[in-house]
PASEBA-1860 file (N, C-alpha, C; in nm, 3 decimals):
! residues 74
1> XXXXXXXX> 0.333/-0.849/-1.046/0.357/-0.713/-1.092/0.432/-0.638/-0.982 ~ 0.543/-0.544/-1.009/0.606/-0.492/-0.928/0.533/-0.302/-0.909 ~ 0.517/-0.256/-0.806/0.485/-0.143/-0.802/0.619/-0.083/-0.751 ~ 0.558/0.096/-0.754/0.646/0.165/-0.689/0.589/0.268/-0.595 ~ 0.526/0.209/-0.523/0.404/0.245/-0.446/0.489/0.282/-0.308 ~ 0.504/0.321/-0.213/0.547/0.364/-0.097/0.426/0.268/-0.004 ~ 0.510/0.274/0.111/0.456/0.176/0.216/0.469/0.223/0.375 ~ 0.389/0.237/0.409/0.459/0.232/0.580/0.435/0.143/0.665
9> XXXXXXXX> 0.490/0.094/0.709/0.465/-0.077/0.826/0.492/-0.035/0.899 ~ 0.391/-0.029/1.032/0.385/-0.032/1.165/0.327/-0.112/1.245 ~ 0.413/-0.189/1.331/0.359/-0.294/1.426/0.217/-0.217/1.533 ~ 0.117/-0.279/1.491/0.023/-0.288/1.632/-0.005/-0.337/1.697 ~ 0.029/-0.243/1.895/0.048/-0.362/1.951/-0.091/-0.385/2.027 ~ -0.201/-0.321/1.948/-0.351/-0.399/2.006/-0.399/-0.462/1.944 ~ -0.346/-0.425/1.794/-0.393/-0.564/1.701/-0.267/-0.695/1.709 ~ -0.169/-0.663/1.705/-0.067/-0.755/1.730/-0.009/-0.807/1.589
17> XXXXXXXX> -0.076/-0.703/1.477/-0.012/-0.728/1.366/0.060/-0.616/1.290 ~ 0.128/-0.634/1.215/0.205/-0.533/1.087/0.055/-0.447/1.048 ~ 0.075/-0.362/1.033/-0.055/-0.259/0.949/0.028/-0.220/0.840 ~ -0.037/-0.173/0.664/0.055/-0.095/0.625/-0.047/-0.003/0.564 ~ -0.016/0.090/0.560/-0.042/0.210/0.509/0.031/0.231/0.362 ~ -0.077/0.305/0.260/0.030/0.300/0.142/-0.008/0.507/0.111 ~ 0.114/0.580/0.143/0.062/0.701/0.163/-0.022/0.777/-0.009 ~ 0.038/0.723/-0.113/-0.058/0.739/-0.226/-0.157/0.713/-0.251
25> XXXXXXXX> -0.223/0.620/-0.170/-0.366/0.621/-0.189/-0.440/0.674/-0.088 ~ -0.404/0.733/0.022/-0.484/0.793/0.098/-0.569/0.854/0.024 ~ -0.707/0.859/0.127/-0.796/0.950/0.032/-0.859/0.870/-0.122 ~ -0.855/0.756/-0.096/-0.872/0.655/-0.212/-0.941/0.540/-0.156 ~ -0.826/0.452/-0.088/-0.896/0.373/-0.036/-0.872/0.372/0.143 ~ -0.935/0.309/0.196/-0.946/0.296/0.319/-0.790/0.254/0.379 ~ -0.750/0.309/0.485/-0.625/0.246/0.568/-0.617/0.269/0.717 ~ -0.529/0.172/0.753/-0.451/0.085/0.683/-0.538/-0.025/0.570
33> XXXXXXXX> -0.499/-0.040/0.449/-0.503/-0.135/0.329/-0.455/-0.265/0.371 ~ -0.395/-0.297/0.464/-0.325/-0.480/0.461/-0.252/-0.477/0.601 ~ -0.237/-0.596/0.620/-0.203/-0.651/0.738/-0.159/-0.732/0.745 ~ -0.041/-0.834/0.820/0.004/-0.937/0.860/0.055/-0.977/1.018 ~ 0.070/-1.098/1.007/0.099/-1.166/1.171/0.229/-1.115/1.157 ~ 0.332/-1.124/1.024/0.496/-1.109/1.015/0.502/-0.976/0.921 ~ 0.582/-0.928/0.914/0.605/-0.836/0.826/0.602/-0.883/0.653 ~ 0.691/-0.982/0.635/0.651/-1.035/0.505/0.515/-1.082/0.449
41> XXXXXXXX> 0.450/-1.121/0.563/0.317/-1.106/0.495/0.224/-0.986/0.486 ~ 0.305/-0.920/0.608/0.201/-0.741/0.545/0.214/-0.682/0.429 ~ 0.370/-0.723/0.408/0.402/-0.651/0.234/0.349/-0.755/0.145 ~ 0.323/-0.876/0.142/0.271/-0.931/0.004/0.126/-0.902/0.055 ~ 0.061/-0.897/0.153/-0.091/-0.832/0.133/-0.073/-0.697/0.106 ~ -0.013/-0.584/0.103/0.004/-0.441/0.050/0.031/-0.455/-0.107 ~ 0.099/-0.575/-0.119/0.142/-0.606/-0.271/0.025/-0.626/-0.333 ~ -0.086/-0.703/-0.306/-0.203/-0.757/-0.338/-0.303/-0.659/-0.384
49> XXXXXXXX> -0.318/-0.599/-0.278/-0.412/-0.450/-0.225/-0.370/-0.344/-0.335 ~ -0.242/-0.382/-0.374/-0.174/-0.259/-0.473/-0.202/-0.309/-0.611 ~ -0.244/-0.417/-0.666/-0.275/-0.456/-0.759/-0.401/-0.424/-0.768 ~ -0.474/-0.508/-0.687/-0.609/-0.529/-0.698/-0.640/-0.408/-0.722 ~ -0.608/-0.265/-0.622/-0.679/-0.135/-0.673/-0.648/-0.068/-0.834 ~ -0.497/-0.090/-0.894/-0.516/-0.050/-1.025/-0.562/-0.141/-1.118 ~ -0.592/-0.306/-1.079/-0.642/-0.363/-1.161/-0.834/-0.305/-1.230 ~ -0.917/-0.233/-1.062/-1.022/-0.184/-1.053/-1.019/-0.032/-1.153
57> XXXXXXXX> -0.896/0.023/-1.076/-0.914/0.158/-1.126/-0.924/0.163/-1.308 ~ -0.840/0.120/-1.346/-0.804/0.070/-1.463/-0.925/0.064/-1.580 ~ -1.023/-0.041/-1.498/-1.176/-0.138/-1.538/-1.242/-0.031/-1.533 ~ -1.213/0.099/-1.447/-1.352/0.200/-1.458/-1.269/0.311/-1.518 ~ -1.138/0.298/-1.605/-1.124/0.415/-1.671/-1.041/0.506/-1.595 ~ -1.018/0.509/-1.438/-0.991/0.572/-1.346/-0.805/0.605/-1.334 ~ -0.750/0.717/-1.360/-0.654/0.753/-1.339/-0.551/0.735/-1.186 ~ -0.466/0.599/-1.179/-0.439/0.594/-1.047/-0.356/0.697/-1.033
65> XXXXXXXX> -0.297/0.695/-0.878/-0.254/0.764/-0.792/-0.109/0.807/-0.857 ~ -0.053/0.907/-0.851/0.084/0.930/-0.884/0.198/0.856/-0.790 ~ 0.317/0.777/-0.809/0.390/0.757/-0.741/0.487/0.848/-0.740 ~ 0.515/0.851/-0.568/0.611/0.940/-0.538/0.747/0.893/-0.506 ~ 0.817/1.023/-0.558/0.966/0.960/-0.579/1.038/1.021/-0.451 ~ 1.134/0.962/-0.352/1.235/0.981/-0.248/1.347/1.059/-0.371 ~ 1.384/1.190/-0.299/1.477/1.284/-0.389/1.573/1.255/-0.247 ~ 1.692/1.193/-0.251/1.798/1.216/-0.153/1.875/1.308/-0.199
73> XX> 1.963/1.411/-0.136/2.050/1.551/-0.161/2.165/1.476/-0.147 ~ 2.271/1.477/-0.239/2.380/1.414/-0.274/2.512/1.496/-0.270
END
């Protein structure tokens, strides 16, 4: 499933991995939500994490998070 979920990846360098943060669910679920040794694996665990929560929300009826849209001035 493809989302349109926003992401932020930031290397930590005391954990020594990718963290990502997904700023729509703050206040939802716990973050950082996912992690990897490489960056590609922080985004398919954020990918995961992004399922799994509307697959839950979904099961209890629960209205997910609004995705937010990047407006660039043209």
């Amino acid at each position: 499933m493809i989302s349109h979920y926003s992401m932020s990846i930031q290397w930590s360098e005391t954990d020594h991995v990718y963290q990502v943060t997904i700023p729509e669910f703050v206040g939802r679920v716990m973050q950082p939500c996912a992690s990897g040794e490489t960056y590609t694996d922080a985004v398919h665990e954020a990918q995961a994490c992004i399922e799994t929560c509307l697959e839950v929300w979904d099961e209890n009826g629960e209205e997910p998070p609004l995705v937010r849209s990047l407006v660039l001035a043209g």
